[in-house]
C-alpha positions as CSV (number, residue, x, y, z in Angstrom):
1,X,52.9,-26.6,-76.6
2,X,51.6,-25.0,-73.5
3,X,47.6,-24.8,-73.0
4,X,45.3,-21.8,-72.1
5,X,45.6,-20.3,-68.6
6,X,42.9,-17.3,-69.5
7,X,40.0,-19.0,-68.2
8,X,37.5,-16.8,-70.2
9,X,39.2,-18.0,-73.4
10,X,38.7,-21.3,-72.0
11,X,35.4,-21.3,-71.3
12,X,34.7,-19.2,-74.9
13,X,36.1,-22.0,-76.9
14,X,34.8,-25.4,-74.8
15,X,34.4,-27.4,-77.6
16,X,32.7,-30.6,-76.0
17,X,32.5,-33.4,-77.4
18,X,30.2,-36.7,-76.4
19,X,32.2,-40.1,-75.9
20,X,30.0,-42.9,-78.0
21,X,31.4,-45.5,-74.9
22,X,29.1,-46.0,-71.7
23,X,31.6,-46.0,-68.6
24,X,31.6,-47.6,-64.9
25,X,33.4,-47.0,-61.9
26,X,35.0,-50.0,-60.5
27,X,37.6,-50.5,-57.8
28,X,39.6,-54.0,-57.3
29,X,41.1,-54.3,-53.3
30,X,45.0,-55.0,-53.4
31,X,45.7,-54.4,-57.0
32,X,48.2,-51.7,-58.8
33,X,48.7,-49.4,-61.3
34,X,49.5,-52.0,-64.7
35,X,46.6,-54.7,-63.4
36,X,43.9,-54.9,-65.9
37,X,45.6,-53.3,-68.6
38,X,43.7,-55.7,-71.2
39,X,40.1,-54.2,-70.2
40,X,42.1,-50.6,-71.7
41,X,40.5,-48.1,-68.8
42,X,40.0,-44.4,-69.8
43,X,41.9,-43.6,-66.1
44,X,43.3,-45.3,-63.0
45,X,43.3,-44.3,-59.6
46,X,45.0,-45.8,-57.1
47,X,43.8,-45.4,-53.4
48,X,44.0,-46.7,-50.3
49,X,41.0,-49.2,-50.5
50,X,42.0,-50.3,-54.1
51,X,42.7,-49.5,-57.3
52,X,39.8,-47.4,-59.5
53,X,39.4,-48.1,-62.9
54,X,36.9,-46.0,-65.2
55,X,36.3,-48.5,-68.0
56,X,33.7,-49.3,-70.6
57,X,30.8,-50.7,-69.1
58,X,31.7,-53.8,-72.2
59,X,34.9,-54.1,-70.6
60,X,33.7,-54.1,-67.2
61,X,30.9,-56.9,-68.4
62,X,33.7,-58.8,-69.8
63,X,36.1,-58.6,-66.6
64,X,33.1,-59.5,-64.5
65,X,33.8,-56.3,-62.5
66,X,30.9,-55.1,-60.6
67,X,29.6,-51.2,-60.7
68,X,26.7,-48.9,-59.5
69,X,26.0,-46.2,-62.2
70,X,26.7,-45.4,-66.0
71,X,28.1,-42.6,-67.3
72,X,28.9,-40.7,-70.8
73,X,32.3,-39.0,-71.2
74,X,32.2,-35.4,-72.3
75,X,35.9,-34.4,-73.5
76,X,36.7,-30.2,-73.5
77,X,38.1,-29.9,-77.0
78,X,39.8,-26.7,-75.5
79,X,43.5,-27.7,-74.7
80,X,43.3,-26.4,-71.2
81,X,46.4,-25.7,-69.0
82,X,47.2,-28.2,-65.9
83,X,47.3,-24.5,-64.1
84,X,44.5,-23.2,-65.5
85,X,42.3,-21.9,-62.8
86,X,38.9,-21.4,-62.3
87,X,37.7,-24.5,-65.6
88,X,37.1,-27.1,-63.2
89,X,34.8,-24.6,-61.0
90,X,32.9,-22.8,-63.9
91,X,31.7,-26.4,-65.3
92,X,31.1,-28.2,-62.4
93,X,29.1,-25.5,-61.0
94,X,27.3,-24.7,-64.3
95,X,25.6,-29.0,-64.5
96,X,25.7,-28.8,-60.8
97,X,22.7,-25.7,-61.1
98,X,21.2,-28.0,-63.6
99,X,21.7,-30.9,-60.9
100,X,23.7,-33.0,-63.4
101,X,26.4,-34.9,-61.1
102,X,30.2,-34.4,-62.6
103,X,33.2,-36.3,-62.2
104,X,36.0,-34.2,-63.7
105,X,39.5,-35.5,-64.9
106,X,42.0,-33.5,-66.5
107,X,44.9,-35.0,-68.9
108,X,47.6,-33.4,-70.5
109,X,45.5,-31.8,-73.2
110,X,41.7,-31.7,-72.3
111,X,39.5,-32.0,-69.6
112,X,37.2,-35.1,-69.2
113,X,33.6,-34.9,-67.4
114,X,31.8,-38.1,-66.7
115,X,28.3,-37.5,-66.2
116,X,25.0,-40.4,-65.6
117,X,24.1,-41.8,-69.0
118,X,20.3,-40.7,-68.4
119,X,21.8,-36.8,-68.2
120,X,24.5,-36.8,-70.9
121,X,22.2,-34.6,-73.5
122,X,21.4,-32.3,-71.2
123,X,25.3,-31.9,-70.1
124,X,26.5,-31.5,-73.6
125,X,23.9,-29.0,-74.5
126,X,24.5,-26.7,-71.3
127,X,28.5,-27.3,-72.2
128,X,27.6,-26.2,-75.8
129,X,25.8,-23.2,-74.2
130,X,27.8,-22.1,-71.3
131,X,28.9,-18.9,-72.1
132,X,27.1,-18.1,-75.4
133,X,26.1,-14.5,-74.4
134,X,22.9,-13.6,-76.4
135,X,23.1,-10.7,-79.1
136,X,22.6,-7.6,-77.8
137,X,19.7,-5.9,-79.0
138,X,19.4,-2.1,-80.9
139,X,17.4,0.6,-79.0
């Protein structure tokens, strides 16, 4: 089944949806894809300087993994094309007006935006918002 390319379809049926999970950014020096399976991470990264790991803060707690900031997960409901173009843009910019820091990840299905706990409200709402286009009025 092949996802929505039209980004103004896309961005008419969002869908967004909060994650009930605080997450954290952590990155462990010489590991690889596969380590640290147990602590389940929403995504892996691997880069030069180690391996990232976006996990539960519980997780992270448990694995004794240090981290700087939490963050809420807010997942597109919209199945979104990997060639879509122009999703990515629209949302970031939209929190970024509203100076609400995004870190975007797209699966398969849906896009994933990780935003500070403190500003995850506000993110959904806007999301919720985005392109509702108010009733036009009779003369």
């Amino acid at each position: 089944m092949a996802g929505e390319r039209d980004l103004d379809k896309l961005l008419a049926s969002l869908s967004p949806r909060l994650m009930d999970d605080d997450f954290v950014f952590c990155t462990i020096k010489e590991a690889t894809y596969g380590d640290f399976a147990e602590f389940s991470p929403l995504a892996s990264f691997s880069e030069d300087e180690g391996l990232t790991l976006v996990l539960t803060k519980e997780n992270a707690d448990r694995a004794g993994f240090k981290y700087e900031a939490l963050f809420r997960c807010i997942t597109l409901g919209v199945h979104s094309s990997i060639e879509a173009v122009g999703l990515t843009a629209a949302v970031s910019r939209r929190l970024a007006d509203l100076g609400i820091s995004t870190n975007m990840m797209a699966a398969y299905y849906h896009d994933h935006i990780l935003v500070p706990v403190e500003k995850a409200a506000d993110a959904l709402s806007a999301l919720r918002n985005l392109f509702r286009r108010p009733p036009e009025r009779s003369p």
